[in-house]
LUMKOL-150749 format. One record per residue: x, y, z of N, C-alpha, C in turn; residue number from 1. Coordinates in steps of 0.001 Angstrom, whole numbers, plus 500000, padded with zeros to 6 digits. Layout:
N
{{X, Y, Z}, {X, Y, Z}, {X, Y, Z}, NUM}
...
//
This chain:
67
{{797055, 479553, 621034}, {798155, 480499, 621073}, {798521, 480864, 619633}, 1}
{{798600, 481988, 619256}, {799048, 482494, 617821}, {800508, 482512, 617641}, 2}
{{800671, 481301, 616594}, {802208, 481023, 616746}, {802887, 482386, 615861}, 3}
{{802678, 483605, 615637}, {803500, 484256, 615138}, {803517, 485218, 616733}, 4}
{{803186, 484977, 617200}, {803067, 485753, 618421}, {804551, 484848, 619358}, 5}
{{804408, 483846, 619331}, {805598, 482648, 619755}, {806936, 483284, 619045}, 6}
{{806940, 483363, 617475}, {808025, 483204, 617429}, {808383, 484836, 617388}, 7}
{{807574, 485444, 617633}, {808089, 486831, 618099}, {808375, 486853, 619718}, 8}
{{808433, 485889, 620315}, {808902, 485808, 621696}, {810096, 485320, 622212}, 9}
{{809932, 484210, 620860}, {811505, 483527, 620594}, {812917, 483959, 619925}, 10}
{{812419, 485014, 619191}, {813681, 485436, 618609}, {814252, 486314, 619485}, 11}
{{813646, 486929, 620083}, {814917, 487518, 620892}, {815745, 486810, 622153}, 12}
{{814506, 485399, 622618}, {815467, 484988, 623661}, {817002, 484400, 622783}, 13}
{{816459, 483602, 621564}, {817071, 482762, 620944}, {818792, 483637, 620419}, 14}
{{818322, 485212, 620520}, {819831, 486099, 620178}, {820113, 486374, 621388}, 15}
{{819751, 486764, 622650}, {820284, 486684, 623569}, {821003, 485521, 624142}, 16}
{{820883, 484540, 624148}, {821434, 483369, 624460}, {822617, 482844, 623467}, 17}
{{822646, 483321, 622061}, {823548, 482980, 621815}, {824500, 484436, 621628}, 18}
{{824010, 485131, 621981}, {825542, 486379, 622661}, {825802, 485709, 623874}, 19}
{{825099, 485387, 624767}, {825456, 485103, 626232}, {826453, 483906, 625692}, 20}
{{826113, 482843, 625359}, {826956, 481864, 624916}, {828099, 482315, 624246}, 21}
{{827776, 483363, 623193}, {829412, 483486, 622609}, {830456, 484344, 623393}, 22}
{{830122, 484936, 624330}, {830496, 485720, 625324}, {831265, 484827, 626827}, 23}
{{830305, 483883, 626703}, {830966, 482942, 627177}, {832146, 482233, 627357}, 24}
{{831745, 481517, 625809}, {832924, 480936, 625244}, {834256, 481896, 625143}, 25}
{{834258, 483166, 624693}, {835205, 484217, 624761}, {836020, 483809, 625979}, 26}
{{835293, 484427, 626800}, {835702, 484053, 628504}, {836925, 483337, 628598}, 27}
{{836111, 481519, 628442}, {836918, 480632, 628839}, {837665, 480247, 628086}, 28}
{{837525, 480942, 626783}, {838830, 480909, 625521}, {839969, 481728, 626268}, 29}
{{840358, 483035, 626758}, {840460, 483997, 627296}, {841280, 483276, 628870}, 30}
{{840756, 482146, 629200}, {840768, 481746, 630465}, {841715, 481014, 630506}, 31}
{{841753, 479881, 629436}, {842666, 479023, 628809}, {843759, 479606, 628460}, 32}
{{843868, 480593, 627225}, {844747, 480621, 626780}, {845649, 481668, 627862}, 33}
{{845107, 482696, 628976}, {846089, 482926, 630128}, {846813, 482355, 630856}, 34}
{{846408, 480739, 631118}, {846526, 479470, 631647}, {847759, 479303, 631010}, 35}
{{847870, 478607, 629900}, {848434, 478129, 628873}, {849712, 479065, 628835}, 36}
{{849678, 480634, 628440}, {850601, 481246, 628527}, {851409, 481027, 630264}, 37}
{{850720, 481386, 631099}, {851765, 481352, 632463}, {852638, 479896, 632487}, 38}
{{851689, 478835, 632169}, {852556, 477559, 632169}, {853604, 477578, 631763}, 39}
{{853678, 477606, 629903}, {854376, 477903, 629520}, {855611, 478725, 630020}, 40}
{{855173, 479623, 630349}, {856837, 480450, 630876}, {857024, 479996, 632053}, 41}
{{856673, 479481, 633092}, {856725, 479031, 634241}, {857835, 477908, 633654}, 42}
{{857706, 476993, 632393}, {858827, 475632, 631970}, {859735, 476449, 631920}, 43}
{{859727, 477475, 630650}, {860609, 478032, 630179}, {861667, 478695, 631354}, 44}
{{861284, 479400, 632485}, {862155, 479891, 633368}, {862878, 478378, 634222}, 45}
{{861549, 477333, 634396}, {862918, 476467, 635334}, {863613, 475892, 634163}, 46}
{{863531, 475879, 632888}, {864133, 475068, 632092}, {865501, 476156, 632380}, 47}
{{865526, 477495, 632207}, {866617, 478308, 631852}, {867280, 478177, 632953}, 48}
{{866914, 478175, 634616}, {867548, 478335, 635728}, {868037, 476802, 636130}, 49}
{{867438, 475762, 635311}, {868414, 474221, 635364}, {869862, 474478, 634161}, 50}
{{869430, 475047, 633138}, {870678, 475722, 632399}, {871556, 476416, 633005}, 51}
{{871096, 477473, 633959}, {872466, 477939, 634430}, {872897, 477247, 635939}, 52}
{{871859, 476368, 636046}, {872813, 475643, 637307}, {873421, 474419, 637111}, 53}
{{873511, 473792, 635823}, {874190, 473014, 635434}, {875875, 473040, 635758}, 54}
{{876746, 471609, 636481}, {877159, 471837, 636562}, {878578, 472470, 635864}, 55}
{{878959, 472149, 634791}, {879593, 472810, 633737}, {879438, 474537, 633380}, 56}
{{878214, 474895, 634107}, {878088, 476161, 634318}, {878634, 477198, 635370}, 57}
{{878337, 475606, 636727}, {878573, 476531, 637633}, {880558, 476630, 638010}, 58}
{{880335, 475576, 637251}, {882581, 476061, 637086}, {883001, 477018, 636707}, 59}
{{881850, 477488, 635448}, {882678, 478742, 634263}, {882127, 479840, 634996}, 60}
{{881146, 479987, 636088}, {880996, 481156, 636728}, {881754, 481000, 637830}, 61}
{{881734, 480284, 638726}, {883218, 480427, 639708}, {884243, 480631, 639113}, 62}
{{885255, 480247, 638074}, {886334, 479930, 637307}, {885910, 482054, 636925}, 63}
{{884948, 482313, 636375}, {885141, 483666, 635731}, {885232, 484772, 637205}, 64}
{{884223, 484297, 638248}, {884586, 485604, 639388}, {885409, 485059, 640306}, 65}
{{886158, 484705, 639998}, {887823, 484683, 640614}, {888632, 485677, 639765}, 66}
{{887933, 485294, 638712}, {889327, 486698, 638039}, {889266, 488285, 638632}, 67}
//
């Protein structure tokens, strides 16, 4: 087999595979960090809606719509 003939067979799998791979990785970078964001606000909202149902809260909003 004429190895310049090889590595003219190889270089292109060898760039295709690593686009496919970095394309990849994009992805599940991409995948994660959508993840990561919903969590995140998912704390952030029950953290805020245990804030306003605290009870010291829920006095100063009864106590205010009575007026």
């Amino acid at each position: 087999m004429n190895p310049a003939l090889s590595v003219a067979v190889a270089m292109p799998l060898v760039v295709i595979l690593t686009v496919m791979g970095t394309a990849f990785l994009a992805a599940i970078t991409s995948l994660v960090m959508a993840n990561l964001f919903l969590f995140t606000s998912r704390i952030r909202s029950e953290e805020h809606t245990s804030e306003l149902q605290s009870h010291s809260d829920l006095v100063c909003r009864l106590l205010l719509e009575k007026k």
